[in-house]
C-alpha positions in Angstrom: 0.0 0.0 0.0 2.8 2.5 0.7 4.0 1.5 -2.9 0.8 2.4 -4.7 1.1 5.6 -2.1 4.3 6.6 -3.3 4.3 6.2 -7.0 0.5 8.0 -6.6 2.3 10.9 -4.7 5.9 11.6 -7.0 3.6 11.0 -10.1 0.6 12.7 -9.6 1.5 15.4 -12.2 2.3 12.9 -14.8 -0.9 10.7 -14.4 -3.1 13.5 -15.3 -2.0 14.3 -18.7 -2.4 10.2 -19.3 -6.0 9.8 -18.6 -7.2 12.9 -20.1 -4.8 11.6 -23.2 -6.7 8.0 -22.8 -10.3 9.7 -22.5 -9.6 11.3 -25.7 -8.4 8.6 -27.5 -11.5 6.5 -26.3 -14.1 9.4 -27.7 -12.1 9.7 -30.7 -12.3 5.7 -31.3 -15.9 5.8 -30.3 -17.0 8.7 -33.1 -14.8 6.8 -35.9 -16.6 4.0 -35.3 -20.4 5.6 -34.6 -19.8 7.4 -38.0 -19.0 4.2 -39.8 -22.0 2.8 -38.7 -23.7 5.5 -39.4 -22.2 5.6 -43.3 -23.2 1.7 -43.9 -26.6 2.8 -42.4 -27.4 5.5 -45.3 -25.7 3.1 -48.0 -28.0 0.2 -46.9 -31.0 2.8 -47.3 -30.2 4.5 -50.5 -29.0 0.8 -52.1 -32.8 -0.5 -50.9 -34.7 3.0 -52.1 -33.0 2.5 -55.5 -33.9 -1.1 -56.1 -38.1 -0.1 -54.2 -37.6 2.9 -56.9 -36.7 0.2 -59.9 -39.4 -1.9 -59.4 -42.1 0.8 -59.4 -40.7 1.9 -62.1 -40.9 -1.2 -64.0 -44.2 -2.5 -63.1 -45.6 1.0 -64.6 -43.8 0.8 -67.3 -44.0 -2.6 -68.2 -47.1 -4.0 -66.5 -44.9 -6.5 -64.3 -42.3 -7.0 -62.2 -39.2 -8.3 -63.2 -38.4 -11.8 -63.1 -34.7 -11.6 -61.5 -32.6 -9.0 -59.9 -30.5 -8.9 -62.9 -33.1 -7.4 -64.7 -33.2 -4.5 -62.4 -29.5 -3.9 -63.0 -29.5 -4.2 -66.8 -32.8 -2.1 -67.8 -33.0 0.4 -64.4 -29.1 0.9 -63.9 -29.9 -0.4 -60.4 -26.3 -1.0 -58.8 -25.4 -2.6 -55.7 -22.3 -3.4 -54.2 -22.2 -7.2 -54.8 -18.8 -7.2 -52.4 -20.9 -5.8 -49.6 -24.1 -6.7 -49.9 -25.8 -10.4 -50.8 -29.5 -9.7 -52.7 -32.1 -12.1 -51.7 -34.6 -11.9 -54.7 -38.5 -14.0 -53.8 -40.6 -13.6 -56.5 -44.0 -15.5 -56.3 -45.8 -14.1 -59.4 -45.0 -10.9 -62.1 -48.2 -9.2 -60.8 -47.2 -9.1 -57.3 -43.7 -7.1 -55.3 -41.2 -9.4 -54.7 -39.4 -9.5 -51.6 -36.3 -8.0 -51.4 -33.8 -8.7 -48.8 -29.5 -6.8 -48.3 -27.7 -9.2 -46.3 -24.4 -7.9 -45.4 -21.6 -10.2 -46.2 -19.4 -8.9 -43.2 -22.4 -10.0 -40.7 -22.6 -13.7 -39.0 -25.6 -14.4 -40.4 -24.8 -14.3 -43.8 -22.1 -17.2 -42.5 
């Protein structure tokens, strides 16, 4: 205990500049990584507008919805980034919206 005492005492005025050094370090860290999230976020929702967008598009225009998701990237310049981002495609029949599902490759469910 008189240790901890001593080295507390003779190094009092060196320990403070460390831990308000480590605290900004740690909030710095922190914001990287909130705005990261925040950035995959906004990619997720502007990928899945544009493809929503697409297939409006080409039910009016067409009178169904296409058959694949490769359609949608050939006729409606729909682009997605196929190294991020896995497209589940379900269609049950050309007169109804198929369900469409982003998996992110990075995530453990995509496995």
């Amino acid at each position: 205990m008189r240790f901890l005492r001593f080295i507390y005492n003779n190094n009092r005025k060196k320990l403070l500049p460390i831990i308000l050094f480590a605290v900004v370090l740690a909030a710095a860290l922190y914001s990287v990584q909130d705005a990261t999230d925040s950035s995959d976020r906004l990619q997720y929702d502007m990928t899945m507008r544009a493809i929503s967008r697409a297939l409006a598009d080409c039910y009016a225009i067409e009178g169904y919805y296409p058959p694949n998701i490769g359609y949608l990237y050939e006729h409606y310049r729909v682009k997605v980034d196929e190294n991020k981002y896995f497209v589940l495609y379900d269609v049950f029949a050309p007169n109804i919206a198929p369900t469409v599902r982003l998996i992110d490759r990075r995530s453990p469910l995509y496995g």
